[in-house]
TILUM-469493 format. One record per atom (N, C-alpha, C, O): residue in three letters; atom name; z, y, x. Coordinates in Angstrom, 1 decimal, decimal comma. Each point is the difference from the previous one (the first is absolute). Layout:
REM residues N
+------+------+--------+--------+--------+
| rest | atom |     up |  north |   east |
+------+------+--------+--------+--------+
|  ALA |   CA |      Z |      Y |      X |
...
+------+------+--------+--------+--------+
This chain:
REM residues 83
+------+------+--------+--------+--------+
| rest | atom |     up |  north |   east |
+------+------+--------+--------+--------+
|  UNK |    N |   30,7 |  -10,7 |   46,5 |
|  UNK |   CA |    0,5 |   -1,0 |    0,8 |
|  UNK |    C |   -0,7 |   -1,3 |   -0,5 |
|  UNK |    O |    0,2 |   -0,6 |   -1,0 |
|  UNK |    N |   -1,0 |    0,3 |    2,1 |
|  UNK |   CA |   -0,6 |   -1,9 |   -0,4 |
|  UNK |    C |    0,9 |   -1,0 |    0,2 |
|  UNK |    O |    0,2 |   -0,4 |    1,1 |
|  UNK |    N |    0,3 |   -0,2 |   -2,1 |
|  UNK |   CA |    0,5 |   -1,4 |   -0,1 |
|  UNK |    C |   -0,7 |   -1,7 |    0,9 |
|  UNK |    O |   -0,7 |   -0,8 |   -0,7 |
|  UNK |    N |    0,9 |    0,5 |    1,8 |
|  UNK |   CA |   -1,0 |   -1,2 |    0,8 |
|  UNK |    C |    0,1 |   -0,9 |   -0,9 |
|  UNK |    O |    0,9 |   -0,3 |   -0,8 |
|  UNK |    N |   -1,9 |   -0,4 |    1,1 |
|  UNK |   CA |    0,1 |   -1,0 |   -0,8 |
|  UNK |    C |    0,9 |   -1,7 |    0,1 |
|  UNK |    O |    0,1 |   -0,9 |   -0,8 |
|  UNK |    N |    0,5 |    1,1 |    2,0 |
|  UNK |   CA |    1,4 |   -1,1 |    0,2 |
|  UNK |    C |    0,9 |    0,7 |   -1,0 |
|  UNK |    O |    0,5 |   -0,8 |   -0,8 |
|  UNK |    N |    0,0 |    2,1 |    0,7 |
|  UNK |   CA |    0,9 |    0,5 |   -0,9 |
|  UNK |    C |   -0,4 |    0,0 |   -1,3 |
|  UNK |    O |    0,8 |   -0,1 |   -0,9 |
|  UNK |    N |   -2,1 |    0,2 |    0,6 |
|  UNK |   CA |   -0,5 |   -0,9 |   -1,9 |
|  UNK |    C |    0,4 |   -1,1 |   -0,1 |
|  UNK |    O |    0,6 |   -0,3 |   -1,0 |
|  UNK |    N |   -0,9 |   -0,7 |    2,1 |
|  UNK |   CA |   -0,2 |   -1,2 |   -0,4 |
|  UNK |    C |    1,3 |   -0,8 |    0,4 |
|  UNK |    O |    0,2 |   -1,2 |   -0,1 |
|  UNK |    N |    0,8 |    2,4 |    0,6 |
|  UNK |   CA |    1,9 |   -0,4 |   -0,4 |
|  UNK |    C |    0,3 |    0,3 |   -1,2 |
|  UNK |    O |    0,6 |   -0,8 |   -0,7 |
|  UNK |    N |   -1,1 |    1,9 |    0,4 |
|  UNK |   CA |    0,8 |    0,5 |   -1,5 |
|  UNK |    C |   -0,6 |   -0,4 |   -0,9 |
|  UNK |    O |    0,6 |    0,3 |   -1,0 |
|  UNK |    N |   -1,9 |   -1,2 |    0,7 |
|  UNK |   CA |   -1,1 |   -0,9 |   -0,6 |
|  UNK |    C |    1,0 |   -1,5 |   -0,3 |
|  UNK |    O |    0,3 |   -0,6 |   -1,0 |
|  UNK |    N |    0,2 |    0,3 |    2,7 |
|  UNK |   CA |    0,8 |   -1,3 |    0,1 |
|  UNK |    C |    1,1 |    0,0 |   -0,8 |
|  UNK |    O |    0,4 |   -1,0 |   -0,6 |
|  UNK |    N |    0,4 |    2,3 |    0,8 |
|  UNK |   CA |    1,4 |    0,3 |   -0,6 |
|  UNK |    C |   -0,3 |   -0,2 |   -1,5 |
|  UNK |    O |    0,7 |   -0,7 |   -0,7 |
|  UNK |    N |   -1,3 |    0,9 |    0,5 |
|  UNK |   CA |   -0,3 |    0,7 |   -1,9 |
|  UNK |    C |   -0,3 |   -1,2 |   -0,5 |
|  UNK |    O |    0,3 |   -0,2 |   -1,1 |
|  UNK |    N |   -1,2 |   -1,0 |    1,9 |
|  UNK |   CA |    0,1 |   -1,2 |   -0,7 |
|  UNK |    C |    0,6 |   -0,7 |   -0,2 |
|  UNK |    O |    0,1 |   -0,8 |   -0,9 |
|  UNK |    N |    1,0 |    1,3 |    2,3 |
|  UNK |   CA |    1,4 |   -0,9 |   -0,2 |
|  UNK |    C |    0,8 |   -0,1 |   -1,3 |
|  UNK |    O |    0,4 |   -0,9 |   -0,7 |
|  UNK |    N |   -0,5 |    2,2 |    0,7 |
|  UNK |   CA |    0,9 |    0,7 |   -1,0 |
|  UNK |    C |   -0,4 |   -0,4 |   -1,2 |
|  UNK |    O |    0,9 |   -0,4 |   -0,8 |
|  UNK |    N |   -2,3 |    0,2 |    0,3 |
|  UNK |   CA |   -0,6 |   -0,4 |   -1,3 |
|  UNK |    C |    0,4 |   -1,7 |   -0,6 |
|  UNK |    O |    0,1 |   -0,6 |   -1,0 |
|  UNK |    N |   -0,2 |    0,3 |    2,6 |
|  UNK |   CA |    0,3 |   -2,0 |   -0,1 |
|  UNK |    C |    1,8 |    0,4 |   -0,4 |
|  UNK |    O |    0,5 |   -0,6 |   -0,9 |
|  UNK |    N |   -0,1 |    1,2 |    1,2 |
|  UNK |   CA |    1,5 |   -0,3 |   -0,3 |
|  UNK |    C |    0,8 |    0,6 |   -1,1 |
|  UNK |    O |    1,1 |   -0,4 |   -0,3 |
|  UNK |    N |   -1,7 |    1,2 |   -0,3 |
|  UNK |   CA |   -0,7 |    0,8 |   -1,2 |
|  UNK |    C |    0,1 |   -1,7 |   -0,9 |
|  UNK |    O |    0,9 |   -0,5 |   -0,7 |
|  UNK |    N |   -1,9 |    0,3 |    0,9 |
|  UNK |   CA |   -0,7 |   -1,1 |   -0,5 |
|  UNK |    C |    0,6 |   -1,1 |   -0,7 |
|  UNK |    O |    0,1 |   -0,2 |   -1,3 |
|  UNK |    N |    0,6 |   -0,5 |    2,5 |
|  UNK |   CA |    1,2 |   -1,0 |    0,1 |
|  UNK |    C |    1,1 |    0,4 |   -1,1 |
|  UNK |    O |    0,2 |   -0,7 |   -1,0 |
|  UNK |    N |    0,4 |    1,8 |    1,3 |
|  UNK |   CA |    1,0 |    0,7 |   -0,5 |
|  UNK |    C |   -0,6 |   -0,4 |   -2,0 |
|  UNK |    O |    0,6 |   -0,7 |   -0,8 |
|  UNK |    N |   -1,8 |    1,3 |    0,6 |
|  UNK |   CA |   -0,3 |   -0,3 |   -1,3 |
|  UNK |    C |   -0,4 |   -1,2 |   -0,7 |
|  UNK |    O |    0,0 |   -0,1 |   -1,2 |
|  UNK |    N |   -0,5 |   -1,3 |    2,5 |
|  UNK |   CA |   -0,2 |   -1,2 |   -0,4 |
|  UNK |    C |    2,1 |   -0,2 |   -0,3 |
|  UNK |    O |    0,5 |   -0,4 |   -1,0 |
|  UNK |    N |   -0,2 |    0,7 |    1,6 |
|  UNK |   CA |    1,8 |   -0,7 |    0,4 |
|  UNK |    C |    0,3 |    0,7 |   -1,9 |
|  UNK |    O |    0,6 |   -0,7 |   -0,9 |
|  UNK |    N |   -0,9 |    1,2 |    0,8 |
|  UNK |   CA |    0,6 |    1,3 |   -1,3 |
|  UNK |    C |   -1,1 |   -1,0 |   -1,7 |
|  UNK |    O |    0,7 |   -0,4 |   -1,0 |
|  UNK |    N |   -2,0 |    0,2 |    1,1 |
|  UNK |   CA |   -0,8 |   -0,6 |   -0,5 |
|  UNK |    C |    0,9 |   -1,5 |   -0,5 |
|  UNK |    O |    0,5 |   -0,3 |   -1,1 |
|  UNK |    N |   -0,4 |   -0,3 |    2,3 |
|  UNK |   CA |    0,9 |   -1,8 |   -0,2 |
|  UNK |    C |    1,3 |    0,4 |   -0,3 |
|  UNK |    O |    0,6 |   -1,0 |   -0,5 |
|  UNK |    N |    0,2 |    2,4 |    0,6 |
|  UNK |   CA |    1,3 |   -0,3 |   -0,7 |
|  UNK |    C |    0,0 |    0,3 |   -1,4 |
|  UNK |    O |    0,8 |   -0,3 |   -0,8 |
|  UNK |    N |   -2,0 |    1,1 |    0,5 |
|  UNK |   CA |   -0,1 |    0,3 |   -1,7 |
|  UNK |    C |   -0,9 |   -1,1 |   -0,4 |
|  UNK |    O |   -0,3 |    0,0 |   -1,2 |
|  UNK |    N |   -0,2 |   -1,0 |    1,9 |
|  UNK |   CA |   -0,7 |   -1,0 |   -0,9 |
|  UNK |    C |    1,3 |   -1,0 |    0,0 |
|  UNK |    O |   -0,2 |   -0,9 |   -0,9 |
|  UNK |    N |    1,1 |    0,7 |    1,4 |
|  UNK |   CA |    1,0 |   -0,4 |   -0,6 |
|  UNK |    C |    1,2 |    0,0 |   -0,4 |
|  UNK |    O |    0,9 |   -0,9 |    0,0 |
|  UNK |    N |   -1,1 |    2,4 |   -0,4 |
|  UNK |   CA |    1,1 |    0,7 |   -1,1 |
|  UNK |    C |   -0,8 |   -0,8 |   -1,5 |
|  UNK |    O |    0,4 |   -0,7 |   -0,9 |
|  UNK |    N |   -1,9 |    1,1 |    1,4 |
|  UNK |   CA |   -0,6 |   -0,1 |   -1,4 |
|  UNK |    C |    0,1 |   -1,3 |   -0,1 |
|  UNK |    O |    0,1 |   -0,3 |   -1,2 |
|  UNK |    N |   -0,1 |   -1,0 |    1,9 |
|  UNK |   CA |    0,2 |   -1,3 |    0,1 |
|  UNK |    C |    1,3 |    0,0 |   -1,1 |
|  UNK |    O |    0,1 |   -0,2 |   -1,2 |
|  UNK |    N |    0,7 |    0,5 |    1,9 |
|  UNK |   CA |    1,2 |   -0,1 |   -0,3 |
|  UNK |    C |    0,9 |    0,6 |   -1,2 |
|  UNK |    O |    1,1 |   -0,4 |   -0,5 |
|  UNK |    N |   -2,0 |    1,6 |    0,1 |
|  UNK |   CA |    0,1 |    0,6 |   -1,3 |
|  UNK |    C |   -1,0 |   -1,0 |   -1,3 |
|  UNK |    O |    0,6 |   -0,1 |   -1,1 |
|  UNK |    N |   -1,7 |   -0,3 |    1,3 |
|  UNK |   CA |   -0,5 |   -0,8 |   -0,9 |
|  UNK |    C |    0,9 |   -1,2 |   -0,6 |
|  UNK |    O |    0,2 |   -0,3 |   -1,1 |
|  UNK |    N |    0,3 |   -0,2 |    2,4 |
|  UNK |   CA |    0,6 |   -1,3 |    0,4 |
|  UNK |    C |    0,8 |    0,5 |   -1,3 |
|  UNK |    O |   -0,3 |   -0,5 |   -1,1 |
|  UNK |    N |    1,4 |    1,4 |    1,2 |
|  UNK |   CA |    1,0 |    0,4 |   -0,8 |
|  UNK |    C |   -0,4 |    0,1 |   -1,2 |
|  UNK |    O |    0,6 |   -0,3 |   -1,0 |
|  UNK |    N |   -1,9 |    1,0 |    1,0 |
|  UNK |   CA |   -0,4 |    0,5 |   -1,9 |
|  UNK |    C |   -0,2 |   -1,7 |   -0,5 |
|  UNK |    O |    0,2 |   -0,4 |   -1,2 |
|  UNK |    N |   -0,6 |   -0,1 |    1,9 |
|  UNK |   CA |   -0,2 |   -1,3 |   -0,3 |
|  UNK |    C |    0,8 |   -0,9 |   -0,8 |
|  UNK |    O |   -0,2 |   -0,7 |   -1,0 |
|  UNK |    N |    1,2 |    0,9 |    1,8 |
|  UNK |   CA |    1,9 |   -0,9 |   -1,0 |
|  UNK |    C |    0,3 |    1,2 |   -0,7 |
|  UNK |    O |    0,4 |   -0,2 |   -1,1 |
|  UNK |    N |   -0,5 |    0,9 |    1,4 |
|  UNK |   CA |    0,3 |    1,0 |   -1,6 |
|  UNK |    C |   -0,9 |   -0,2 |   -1,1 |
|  UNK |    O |    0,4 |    0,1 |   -1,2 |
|  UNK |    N |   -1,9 |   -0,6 |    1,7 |
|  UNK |   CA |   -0,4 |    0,0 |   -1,6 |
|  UNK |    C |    0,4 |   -1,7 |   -0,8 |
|  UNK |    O |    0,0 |   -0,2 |   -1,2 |
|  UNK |    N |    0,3 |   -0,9 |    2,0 |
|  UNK |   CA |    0,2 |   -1,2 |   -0,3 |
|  UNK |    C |    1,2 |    0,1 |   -0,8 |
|  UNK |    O |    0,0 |   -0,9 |   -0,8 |
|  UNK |    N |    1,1 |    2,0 |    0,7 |
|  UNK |   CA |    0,9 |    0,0 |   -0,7 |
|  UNK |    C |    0,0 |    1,3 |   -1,4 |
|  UNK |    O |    0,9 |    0,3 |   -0,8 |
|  UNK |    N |   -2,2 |    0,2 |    1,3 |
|  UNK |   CA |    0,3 |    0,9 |   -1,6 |
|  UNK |    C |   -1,1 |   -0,7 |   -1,0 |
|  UNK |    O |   -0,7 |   -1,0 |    0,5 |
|  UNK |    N |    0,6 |    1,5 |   -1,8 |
|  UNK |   CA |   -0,4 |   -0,9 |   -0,9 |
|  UNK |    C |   -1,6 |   -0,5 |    0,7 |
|  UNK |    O |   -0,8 |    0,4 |    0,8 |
|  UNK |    N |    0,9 |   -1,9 |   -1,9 |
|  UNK |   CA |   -1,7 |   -0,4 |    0,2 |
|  UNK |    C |   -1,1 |    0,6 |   -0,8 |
|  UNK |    O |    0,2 |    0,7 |   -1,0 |
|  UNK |    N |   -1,2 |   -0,9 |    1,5 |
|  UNK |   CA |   -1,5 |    0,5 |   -0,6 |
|  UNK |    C |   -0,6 |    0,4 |    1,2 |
|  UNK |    O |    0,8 |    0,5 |    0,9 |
|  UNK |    N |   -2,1 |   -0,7 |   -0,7 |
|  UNK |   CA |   -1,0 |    0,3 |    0,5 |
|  UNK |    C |   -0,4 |    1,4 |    0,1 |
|  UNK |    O |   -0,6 |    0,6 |    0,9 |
|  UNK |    N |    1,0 |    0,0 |   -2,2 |
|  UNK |   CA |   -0,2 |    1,3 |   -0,2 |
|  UNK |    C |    1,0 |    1,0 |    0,8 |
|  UNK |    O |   -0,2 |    1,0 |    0,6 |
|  UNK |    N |    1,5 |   -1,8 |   -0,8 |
|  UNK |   CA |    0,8 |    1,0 |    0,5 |
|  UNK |    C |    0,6 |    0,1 |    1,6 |
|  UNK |    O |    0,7 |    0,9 |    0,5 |
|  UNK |    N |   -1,3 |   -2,1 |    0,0 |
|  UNK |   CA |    0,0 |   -0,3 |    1,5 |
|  UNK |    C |   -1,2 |    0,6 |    0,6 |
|  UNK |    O |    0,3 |    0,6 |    1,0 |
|  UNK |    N |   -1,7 |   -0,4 |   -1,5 |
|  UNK |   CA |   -1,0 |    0,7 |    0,4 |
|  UNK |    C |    0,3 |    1,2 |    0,1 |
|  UNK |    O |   -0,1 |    0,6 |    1,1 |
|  UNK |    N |    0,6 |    0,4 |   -2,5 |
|  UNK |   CA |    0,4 |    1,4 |   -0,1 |
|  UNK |    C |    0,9 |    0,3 |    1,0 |
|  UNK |    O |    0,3 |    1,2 |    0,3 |
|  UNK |    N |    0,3 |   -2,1 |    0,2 |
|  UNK |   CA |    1,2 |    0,4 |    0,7 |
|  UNK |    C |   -0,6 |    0,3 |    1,7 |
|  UNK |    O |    0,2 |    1,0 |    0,6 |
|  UNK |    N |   -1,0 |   -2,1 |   -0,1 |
|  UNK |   CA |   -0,6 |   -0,4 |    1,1 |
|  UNK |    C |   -1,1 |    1,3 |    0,2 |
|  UNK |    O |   -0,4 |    0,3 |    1,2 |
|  UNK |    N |    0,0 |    0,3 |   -2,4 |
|  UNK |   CA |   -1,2 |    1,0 |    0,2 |
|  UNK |    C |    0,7 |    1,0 |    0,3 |
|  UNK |    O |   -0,5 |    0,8 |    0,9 |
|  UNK |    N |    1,9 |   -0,5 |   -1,7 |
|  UNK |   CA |    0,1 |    1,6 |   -0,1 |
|  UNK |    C |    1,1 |    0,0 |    0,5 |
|  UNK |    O |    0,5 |   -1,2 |   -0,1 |
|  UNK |    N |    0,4 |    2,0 |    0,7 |
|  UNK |   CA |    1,0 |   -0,3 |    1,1 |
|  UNK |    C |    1,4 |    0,9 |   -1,2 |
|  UNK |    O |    1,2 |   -0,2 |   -0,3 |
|  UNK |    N |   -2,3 |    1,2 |   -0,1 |
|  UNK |   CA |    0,6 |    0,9 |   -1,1 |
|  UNK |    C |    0,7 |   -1,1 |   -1,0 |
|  UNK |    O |    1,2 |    0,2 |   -0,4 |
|  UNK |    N |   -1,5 |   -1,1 |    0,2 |
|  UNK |   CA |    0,1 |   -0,9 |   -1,6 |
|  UNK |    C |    0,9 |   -0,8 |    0,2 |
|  UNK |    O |    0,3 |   -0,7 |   -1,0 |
|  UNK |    N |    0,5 |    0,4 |    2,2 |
|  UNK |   CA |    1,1 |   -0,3 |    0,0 |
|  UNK |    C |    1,2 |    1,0 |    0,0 |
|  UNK |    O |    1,0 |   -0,1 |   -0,6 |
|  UNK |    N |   -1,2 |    1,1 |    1,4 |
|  UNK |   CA |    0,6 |    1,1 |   -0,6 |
|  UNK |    C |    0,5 |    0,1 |   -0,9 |
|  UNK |    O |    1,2 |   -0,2 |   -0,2 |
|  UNK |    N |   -2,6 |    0,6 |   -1,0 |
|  UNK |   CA |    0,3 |   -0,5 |   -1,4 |
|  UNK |    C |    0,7 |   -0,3 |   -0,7 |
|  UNK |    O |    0,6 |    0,6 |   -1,0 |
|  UNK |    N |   -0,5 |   -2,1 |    1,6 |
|  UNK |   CA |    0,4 |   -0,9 |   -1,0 |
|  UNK |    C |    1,8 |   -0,1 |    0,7 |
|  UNK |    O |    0,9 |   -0,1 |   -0,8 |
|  UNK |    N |   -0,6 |    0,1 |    2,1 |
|  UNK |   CA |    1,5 |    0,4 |    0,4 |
|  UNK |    C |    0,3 |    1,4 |   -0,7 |
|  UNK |    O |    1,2 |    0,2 |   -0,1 |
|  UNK |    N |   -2,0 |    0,5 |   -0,2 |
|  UNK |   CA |    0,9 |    1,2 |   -0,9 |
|  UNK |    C |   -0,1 |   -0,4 |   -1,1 |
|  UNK |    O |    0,9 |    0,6 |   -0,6 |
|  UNK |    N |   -1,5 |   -1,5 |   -0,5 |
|  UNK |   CA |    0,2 |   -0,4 |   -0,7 |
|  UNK |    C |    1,6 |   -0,8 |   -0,4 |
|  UNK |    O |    1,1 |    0,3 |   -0,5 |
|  UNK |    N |   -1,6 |   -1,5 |    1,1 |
|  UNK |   CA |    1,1 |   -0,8 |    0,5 |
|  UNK |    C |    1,2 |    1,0 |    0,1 |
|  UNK |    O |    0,4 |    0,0 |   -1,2 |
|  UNK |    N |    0,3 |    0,7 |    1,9 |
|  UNK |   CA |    0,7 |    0,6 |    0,5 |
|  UNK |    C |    0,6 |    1,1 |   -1,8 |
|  UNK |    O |    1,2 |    0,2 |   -0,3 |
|  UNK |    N |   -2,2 |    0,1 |   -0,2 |
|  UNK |   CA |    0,2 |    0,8 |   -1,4 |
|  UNK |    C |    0,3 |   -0,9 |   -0,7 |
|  UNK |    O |    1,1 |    0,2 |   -0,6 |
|  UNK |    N |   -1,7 |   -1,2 |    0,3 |
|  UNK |   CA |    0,6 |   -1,2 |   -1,1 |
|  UNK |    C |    1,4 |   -0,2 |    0,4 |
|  UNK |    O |    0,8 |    0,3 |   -0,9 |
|  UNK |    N |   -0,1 |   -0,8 |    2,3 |
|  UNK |   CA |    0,7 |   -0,5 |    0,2 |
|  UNK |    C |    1,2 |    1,3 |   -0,2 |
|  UNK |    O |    1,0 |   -0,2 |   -0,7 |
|  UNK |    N |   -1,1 |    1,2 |    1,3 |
|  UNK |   CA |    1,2 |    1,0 |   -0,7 |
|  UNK |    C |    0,2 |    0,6 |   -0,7 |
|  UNK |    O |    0,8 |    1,0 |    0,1 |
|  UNK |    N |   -1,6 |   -1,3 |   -1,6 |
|  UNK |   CA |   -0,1 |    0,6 |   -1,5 |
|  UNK |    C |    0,5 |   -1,0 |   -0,5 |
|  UNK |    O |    0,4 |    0,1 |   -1,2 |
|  UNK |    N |   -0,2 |   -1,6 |    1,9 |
|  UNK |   CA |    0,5 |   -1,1 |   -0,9 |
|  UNK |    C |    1,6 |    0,0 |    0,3 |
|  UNK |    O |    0,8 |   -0,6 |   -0,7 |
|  UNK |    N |   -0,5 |    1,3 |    1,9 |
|  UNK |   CA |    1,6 |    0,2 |    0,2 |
|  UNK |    C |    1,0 |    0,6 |   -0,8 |
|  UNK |    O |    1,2 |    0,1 |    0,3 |
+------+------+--------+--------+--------+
């Protein structure tokens, strides 16, 4: 069975449709995680203004996502061994 070529160049038209909206769908998805991540920095941000100073320990923190972890399980161990 030969396929004409008006019926390629529908299912050609269909499929790009489909790709553009496709598309959209992942720009729309792209801008809501670029500002989660806005909005998540935003936050790591006043969190580190309030735990101790140093250069050192605002960088380690900023680098490794683990190292606050860390240091809240730390925190967290000091504070109910002292109870």
């Amino acid at each position: 069975m030969k396929t004409s070529k008006a019926a390629l160049l529908m299912k050609g038209g269909d499929y790009l449709q489909q790709l553009k909206e496709e598309s959209k769908k992942l720009d729309e998805e792209i801008e809501r995680s670029k500002k989660v991540v806005q909005e998540l920095s935003h936050q790591l941000a006043e969190i580190v203004t309030i735990l101790p100073t140093g250069i050192f320990f605002h960088n380690m923190i900023l680098q490794s996502p683990r190292a606050l972890n860390y240091f809240f399980h730390q925190d967290v161990v000091r504070e109910t061994t002292l109870a």
